[in-house]
C-alpha positions in Angstrom: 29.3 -2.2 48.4 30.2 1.1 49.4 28.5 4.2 47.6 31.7 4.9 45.4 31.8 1.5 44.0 28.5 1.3 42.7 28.5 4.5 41.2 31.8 3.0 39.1 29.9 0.3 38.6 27.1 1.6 37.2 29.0 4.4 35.0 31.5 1.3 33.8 28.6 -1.4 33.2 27.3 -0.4 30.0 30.2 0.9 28.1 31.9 -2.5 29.0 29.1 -4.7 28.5 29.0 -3.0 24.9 32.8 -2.9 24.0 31.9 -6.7 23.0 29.4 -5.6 20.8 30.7 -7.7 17.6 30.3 -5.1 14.6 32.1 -2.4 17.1 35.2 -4.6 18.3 36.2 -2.1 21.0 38.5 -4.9 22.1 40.5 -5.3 18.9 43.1 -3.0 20.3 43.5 -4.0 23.8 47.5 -2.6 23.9 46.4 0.8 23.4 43.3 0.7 25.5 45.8 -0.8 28.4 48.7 1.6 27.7 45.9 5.3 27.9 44.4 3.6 31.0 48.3 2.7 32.8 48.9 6.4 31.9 45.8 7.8 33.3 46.7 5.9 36.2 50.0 6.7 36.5 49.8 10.5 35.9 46.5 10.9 37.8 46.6 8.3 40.3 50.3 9.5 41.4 48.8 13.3 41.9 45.9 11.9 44.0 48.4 10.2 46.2 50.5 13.0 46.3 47.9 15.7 46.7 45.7 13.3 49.2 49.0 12.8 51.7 49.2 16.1 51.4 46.0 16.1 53.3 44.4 18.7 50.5 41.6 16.2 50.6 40.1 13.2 52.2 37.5 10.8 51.0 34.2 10.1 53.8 34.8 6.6 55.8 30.6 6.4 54.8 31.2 7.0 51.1 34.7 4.3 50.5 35.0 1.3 51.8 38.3 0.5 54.0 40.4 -1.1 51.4 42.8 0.8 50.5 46.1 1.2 47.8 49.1 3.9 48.4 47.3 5.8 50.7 44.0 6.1 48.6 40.3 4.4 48.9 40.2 1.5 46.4 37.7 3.3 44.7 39.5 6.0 43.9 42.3 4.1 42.2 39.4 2.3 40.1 38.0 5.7 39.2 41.0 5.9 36.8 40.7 3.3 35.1 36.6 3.5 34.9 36.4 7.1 34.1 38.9 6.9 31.5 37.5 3.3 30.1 34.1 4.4 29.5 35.9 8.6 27.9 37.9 5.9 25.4 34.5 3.6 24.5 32.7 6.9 24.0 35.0 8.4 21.9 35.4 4.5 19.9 31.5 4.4 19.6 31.3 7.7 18.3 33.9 7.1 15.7 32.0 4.1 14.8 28.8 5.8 13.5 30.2 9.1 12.7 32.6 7.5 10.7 33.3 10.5 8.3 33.4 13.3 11.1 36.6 13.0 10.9 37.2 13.8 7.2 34.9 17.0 7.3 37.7 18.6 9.5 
């Protein structure tokens, strides 16, 4: 497992592990979840390509492993939908016991 993969796995492991906590039912709204994830893909993933052919970065051979998806390390691709995942189950867990923070505004 290269170096980039486990730190994805280990920043993804415990907000997914958790979104099946029963009382929080992250999952109840798994359309949404899937649509801000395809956008953060899209949006992001399709300036990474385009920035990265560019050549205004690269990613280290020792860091990635060699799979790779329009151009990019897979592990860059999955940071999109990680990074984002675990921004969304923050944000939901929050919400969750800070119910009326919302209403103070």
């Amino acid at each position: 497992m290269s170096d980039y993969a486990r730190l994805l796995f280990f920043a993804g492991i415990v907000p997914f592990v958790f979104s099946f906590w029963p009382s929080l039912r992250f999952y109840r709204n798994a359309k949404g979840l899937l649509a801000a994830l395809a956008v953060a893909l899209v949006f992001f993933g399709g300036w990474d390509v385009w920035a990265a052919g560019r050549g205004h970065w690269t990613f280290a051979a020792k860091a990635v492993g060699p799979a790779r998806l329009l151009g990019l390390p897979l592990e860059e691709v999955l940071f999109f939908v990680v990074i984002p995942f675990c921004a969304l189950f923050t944000w939901e867990v929050l919400n969750y016991f800070w119910p009326d923070r919302r209403r103070r505004r």
